[in-house]
C-alpha positions as CSV (number, residue, x, y, z in Angstrom):
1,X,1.6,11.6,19.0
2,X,-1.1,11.4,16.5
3,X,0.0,10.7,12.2
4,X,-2.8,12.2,11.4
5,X,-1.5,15.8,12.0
6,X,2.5,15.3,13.2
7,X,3.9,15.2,9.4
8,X,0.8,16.9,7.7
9,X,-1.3,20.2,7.4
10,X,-5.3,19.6,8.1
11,X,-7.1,18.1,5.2
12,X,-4.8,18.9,2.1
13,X,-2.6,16.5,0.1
14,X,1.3,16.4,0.4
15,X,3.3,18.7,-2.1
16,X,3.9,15.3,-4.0
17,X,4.2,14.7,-7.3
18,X,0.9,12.9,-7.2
19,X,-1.2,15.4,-5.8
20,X,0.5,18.1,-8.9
21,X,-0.9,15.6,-11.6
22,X,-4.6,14.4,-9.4
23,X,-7.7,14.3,-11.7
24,X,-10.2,17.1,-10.6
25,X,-12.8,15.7,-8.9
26,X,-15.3,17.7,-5.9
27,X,-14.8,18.1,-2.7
28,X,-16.6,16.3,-0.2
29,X,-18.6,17.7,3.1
30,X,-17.5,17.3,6.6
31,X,-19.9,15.5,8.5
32,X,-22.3,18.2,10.7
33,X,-25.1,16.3,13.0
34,X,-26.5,12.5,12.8
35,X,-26.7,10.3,9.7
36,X,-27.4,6.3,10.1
37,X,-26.3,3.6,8.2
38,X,-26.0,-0.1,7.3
39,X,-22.6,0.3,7.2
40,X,-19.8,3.2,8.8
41,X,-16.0,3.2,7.1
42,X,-13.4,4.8,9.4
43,X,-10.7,5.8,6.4
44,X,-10.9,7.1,2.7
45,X,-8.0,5.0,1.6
46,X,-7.8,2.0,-0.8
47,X,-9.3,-0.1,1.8
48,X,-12.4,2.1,3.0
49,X,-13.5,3.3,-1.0
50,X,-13.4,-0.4,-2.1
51,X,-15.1,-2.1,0.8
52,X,-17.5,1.0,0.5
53,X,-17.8,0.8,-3.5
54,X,-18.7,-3.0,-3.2
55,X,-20.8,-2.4,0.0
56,X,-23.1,-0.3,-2.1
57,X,-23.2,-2.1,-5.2
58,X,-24.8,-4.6,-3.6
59,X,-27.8,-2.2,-1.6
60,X,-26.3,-1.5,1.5
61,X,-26.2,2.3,2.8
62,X,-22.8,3.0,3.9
63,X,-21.0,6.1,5.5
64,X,-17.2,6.7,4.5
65,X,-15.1,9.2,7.3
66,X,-12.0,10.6,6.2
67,X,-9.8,13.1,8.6
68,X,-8.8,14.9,5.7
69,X,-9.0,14.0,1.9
70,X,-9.9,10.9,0.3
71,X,-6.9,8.6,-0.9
72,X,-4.8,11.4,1.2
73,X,-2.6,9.0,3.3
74,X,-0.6,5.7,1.9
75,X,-2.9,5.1,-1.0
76,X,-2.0,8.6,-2.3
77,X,1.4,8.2,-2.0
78,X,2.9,5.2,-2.3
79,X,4.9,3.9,-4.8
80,X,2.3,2.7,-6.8
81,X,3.5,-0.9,-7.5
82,X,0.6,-3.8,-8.4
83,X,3.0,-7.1,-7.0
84,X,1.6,-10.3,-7.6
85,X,1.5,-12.9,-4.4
86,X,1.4,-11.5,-0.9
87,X,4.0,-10.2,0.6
88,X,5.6,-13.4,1.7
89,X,6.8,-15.9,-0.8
90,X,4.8,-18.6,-1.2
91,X,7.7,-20.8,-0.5
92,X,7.7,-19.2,3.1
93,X,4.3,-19.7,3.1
94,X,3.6,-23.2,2.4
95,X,6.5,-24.2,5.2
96,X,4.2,-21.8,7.9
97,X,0.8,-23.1,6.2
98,X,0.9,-25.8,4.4
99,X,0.6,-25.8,0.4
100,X,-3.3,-25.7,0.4
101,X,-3.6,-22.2,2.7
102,X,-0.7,-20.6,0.6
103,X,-2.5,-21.4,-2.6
104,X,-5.6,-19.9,-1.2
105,X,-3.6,-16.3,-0.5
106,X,-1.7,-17.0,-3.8
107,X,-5.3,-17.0,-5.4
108,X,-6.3,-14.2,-3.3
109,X,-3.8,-12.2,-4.5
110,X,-3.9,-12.9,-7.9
111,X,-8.1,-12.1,-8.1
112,X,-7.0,-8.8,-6.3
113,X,-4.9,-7.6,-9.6
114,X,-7.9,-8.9,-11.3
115,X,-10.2,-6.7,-9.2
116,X,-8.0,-3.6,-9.5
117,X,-8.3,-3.7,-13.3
118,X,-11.9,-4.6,-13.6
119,X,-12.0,-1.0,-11.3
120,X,-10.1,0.6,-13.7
121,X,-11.7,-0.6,-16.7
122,X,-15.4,-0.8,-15.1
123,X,-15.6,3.1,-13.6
124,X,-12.5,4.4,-16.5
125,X,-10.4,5.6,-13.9
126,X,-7.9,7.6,-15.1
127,X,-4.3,6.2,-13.6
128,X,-1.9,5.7,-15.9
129,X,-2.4,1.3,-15.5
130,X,0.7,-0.3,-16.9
131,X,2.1,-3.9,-16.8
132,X,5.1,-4.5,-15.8
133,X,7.7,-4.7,-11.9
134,X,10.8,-6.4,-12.2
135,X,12.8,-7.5,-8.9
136,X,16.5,-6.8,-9.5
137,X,19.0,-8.9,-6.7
138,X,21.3,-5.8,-5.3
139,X,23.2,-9.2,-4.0
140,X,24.7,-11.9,-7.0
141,X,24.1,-14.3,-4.1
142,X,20.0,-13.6,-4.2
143,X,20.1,-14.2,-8.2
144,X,20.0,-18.1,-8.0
145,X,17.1,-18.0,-5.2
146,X,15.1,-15.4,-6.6
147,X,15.5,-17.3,-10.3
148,X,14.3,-20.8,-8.4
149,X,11.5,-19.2,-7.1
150,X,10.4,-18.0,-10.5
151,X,9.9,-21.2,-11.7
152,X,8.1,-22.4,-8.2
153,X,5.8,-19.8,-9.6
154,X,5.9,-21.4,-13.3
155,X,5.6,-25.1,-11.9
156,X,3.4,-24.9,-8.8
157,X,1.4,-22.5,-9.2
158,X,0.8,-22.3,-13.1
159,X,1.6,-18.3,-13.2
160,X,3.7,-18.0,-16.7
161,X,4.2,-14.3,-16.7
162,X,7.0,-14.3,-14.8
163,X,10.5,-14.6,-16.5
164,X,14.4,-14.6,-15.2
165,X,16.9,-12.1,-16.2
166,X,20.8,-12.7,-16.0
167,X,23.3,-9.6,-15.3
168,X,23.5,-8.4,-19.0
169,X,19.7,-8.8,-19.2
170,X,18.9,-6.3,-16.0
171,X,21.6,-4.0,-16.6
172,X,19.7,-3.8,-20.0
173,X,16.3,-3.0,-18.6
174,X,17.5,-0.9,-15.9
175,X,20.5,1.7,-16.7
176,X,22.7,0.8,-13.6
177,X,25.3,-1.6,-12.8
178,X,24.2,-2.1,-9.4
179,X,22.3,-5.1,-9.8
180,X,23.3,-9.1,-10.5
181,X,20.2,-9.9,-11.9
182,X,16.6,-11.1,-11.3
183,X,13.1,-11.5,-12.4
184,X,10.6,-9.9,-14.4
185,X,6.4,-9.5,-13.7
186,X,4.1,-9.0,-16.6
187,X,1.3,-10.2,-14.3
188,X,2.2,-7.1,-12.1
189,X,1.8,-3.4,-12.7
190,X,1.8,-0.2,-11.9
191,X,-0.8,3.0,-11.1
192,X,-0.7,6.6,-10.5
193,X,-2.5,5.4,-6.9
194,X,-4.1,8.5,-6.1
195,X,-5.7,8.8,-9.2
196,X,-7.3,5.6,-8.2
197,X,-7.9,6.5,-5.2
198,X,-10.0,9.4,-6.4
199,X,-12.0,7.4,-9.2
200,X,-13.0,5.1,-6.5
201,X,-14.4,7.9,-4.6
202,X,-16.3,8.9,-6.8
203,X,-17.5,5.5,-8.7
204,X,-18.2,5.4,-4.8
205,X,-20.6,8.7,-4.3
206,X,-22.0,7.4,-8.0
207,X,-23.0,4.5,-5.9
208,X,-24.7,6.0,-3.3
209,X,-22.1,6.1,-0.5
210,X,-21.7,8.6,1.9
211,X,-18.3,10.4,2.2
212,X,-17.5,13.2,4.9
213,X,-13.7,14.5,4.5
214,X,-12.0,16.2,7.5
215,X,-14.2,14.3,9.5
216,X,-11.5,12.6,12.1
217,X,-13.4,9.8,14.2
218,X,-12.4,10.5,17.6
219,X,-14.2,8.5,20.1
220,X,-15.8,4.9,18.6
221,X,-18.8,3.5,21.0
222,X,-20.0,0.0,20.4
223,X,-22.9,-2.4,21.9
224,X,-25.8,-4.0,19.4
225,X,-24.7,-0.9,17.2
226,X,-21.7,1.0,16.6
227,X,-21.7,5.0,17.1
228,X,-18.5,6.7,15.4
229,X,-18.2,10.2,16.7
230,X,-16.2,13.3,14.9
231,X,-16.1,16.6,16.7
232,X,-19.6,18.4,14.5
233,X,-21.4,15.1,14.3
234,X,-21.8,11.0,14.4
235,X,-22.9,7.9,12.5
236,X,-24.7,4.9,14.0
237,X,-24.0,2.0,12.0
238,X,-25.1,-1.5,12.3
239,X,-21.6,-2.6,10.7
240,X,-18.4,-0.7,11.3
241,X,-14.9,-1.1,9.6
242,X,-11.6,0.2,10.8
243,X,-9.6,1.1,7.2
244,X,-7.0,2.9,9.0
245,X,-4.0,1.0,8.2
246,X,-0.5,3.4,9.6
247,X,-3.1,5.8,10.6
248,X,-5.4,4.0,12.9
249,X,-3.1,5.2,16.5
250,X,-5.2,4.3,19.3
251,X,-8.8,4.2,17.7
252,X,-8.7,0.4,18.5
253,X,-6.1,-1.0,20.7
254,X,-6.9,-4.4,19.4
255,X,-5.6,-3.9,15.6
256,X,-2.5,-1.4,17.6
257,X,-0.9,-4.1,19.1
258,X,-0.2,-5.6,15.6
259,X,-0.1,-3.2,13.2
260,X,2.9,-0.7,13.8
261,X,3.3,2.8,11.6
262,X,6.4,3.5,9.6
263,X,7.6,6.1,7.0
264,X,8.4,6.1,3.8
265,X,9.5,8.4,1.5
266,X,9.7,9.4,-2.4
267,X,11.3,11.9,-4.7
268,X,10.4,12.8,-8.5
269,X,13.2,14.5,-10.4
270,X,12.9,17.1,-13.2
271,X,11.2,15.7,-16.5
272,X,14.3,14.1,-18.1
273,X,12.7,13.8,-21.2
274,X,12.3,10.5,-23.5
275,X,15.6,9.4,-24.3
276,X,16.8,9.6,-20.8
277,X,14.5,8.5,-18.9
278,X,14.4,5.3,-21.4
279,X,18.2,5.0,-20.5
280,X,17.3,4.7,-16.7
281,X,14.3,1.8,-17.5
282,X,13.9,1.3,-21.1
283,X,10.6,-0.7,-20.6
284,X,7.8,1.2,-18.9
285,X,7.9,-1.1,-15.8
286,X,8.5,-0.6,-11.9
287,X,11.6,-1.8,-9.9
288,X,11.5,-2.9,-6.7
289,X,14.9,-4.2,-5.2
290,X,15.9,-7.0,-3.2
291,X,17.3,-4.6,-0.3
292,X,15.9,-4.8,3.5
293,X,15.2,-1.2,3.2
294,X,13.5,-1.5,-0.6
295,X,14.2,0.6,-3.2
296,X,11.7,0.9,-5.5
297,X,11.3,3.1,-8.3
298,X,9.9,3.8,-11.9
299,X,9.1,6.0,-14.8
300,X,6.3,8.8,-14.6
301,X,4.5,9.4,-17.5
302,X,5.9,12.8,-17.7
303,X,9.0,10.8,-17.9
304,X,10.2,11.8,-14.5
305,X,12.2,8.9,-12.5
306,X,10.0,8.6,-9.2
307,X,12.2,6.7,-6.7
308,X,11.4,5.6,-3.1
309,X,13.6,4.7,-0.2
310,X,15.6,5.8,2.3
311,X,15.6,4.9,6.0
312,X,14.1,7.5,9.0
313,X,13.8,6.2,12.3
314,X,11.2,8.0,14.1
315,X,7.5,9.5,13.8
316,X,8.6,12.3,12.0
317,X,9.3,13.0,8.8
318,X,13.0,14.8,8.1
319,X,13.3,17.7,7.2
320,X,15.2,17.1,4.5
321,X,13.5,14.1,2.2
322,X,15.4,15.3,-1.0
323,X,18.7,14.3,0.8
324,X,17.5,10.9,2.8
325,X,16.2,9.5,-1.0
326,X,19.4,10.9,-2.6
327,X,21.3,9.2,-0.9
328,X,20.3,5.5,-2.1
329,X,18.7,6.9,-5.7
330,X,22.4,7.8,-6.4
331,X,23.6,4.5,-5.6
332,X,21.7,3.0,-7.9
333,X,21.7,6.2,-10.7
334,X,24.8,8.3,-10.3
335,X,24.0,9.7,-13.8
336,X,21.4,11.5,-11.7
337,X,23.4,13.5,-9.9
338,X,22.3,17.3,-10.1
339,X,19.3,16.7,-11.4
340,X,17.0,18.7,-10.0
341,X,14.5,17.0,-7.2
342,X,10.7,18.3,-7.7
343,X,9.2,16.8,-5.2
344,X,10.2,15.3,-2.1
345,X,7.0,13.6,0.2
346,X,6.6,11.1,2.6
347,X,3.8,9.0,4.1
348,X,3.0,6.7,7.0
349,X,2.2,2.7,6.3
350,X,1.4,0.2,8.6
351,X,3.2,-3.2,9.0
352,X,3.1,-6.3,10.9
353,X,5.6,-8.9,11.9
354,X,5.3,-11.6,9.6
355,X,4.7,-8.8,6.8
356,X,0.9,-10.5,6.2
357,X,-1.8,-8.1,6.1
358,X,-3.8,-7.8,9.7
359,X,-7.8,-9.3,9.0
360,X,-9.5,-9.5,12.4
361,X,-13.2,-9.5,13.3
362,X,-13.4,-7.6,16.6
363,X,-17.1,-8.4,16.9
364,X,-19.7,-10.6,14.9
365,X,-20.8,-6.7,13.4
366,X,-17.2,-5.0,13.7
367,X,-13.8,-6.0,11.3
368,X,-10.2,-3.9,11.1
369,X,-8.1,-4.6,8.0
370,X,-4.5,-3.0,7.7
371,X,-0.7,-3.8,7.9
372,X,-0.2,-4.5,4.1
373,X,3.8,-4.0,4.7
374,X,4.0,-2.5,1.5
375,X,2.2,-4.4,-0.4
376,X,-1.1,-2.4,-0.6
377,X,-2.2,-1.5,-3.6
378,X,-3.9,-4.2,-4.6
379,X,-4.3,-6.2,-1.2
380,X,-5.8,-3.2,0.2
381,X,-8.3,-3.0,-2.7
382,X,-9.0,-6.7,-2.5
383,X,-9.6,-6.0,1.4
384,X,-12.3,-4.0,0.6
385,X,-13.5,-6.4,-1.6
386,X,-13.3,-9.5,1.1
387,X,-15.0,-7.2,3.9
388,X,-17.9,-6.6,1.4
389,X,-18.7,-10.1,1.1
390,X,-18.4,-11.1,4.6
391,X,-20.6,-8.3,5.7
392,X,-23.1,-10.0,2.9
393,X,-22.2,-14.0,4.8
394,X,-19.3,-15.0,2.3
395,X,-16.7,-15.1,5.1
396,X,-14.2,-17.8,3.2
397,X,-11.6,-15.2,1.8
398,X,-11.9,-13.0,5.1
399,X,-11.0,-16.3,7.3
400,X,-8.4,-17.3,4.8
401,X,-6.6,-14.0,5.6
402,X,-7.5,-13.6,9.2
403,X,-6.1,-17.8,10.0
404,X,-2.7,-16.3,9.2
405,X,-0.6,-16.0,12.3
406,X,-0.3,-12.5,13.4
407,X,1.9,-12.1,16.5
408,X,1.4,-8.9,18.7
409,X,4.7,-6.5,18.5
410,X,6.7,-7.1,21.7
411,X,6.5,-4.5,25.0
412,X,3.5,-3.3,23.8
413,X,1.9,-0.5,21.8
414,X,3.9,1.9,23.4
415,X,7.5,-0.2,23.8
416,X,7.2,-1.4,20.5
417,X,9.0,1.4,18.3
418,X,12.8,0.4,20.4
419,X,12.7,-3.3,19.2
420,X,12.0,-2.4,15.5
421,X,14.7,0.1,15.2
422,X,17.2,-2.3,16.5
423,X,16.0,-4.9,13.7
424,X,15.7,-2.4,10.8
425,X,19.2,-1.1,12.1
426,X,20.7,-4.5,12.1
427,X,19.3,-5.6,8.4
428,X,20.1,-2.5,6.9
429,X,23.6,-2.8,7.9
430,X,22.9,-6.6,6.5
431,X,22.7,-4.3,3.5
432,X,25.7,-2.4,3.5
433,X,27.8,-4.8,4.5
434,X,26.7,-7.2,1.7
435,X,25.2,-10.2,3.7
């Protein structure tokens, strides 16, 4: 089964709500015959247009391949959310790292918000940039752990833009009852992320880069040099990076065996206009919950409520994504039932085990990065960042990253799907059952 075409038609953008508000920009060639350069990018996401933005800034020639549209898989379609940290606490961190290595991803992280907005302000990429995620406790039991680990954050690690909020204080920021309480980011944000996608595209052609669209790598040959093939052409490359993430399938068995594809999915309603949509979140911030399966959700500029969630076990999408994100946006909204759904889309990610992003050097010349676990949009852009400066002998971030433990998923590339099912099954009946 391949990702690239099971859930998608060839080289166009999902009927989402994103790709109905994307800035104009050109379309880009498919690769036809030879080209040759310092550097070839496997993958027009967040990861591939950063690494190749950077890469160029600073003289090398680089090649970007995309099977079908830049910023057309998880970067396009994701829930947009800027989080602060990596996606393990640094609480959980420090016990697998010690303090030192977690405050060395903590500062990571925190440059890679940096970095997004310098892109933002640097190339003016229009993407709707706005401060703000707030991490409501679906549980009253989570609210005295997730308040203590707000002012970790305060005491440890100097961040004060993070704040607590009680019951009364969350039910006031978000219109529901659902929630017990929980924290609020001003140091986080959110994006319209194929917007950016597209400005880094083209701050990346403005650069000098190379981009080929519905030019699918199928066939990677590497010695002294690497030669990516597509089916009307190739690039040799002295350098090559695999910015695949949920896409990669079995490009590179390597990066495979612990990275693993999963969907997720997201609906936009009706424009509710103003007043209700400031009744539903009356500060324009994102929510992410604190359930297995997250929900996470915010305010469009259009004032739409785009909410994400839902559970799907299996490659393919369903065929009804209106009804599996329903299902939990009316848990948390029932004032939004029969509204009217827009858009319904879904898109593939890739995680790991221990939810830390995958960094691995398959050769001296040759580096994979992927399995942000939903935390993406700005890991993946700091990826590109950190592959850009290895590639130029600054390897300290990129070793940071890649000394994390990454265990394989058990049985296998291909016995690996069973053993997450059972685990996503078990924690979301955690869920349900209130554990």
């Amino acid at each position: 089964m391949n990702l690239l075409h099971e859930n998608d038609r060839l080289g166009q953008y999902p009927d989402s709500w994103y790709a109905a508000t994307a800035n104009n920009i050109a379309e880009f060639p498919t690769l036809k015959g030879a080209e040759r350069a310092d550097v070839c990018i496997i993958g027009a996401g967040f990861t591939g247009l950063s690494s190749a933005l950077h890469l160029a800034k600073a003289g090398f020639s680089v090649v970007l391949l995309e099977a079908h549209r830049v910023g057309w898989g998880a970067s396009g379609r994701n829930g947009g959310q800027l989080g602060s940290g990596q996606r393990r606490e640094q609480d959980e961190l420090e016990k697998m790292l010690g303090f030192a290595h977690a405050k060395r991803l903590w500062d990571i992280a925190e440059e890679s918000k940096a970095t997004l907005r310098e892109l933002v302000a640097e190339h003016n990429i229009q993407c709707d940039l706005r401060d703000g995620v707030a991490h409501t406790d679906w549980h009253a039991s989570g609210v005295p752990d997730q308040h203590a680990y707000a002012e970790k954050l305060q005491r440890d690690y100097g961040y004060s833009k993070i704040s607590t909020l009680d019951k009364a204080q969350v039910r006031e920021l978000v219109g529901s009852d659902a929630y017990h309480g929980g924290t609020l980011d001003m140091g986080a944000g959110h994006i319209h992320p194929l917007n950016f996608a597209l400005g880094l595209a083209e701050a990346a052609h403005a650069a000098g880069v190379k981009i080929y669209e519905r030019s699918e790598v199928l066939r990677i040959e590497s010695n002294e040099a690497h030669k990516a093939s597509t089916s009307d052409g190739y690039v040799n490359a002295a350098h090559l990076i695999y910015a695949c993430n949920g896409y990669l399938g079995h490009l590179e068995g390597k990066v495979a065996a612990k990275v693993m594809p999963i969907n997720n999915f997201i609906v936009a309603t009706e424009p509710l206009g103003q007043e209700m949509a400031e009744s539903l979140i009356s500060r324009d911030v994102a929510i992410a919950d604190s359930k297995f399966v997250v929900n996470y959700f915010r305010r469009s500029a259009d004032n739409r409520m785009l909410f994400g969630g839902g559970e799907t076990y299996g490659y393919r999408f369903p065929r009804d994504i209106r009804a599996t994100v329903s299902k939990p946006m009316l848990e948390v909204y029932p004032q939004l039932k029969g509204v009217k759904l827009d858009y319904a889309w879904g898109g593939t990610l890739g995680i790991t085990i221990n939810r830390m992003p995958s960094f691995m050097r398959l050769s001296p010349t040759s580096y994979s990065l992927s399995g942000y676990s939903g935390h993406g949009v700005g890991m993946a852009t700091m990826a590109g960042k950190i592959v850009a400066r290895t590639i130029q002998g600054q390897a300290e971030q990129f070793d940071t990253m890649a000394a994390v433990p990454a265990p394989s998923f058990p049985g296998g590339v291909h016995l690996r799907w069973p053993g997450l099912v059972m685990a996503m099954t078990w924690y979301s009946l955690r869920d349900r059952l209130g554990f």
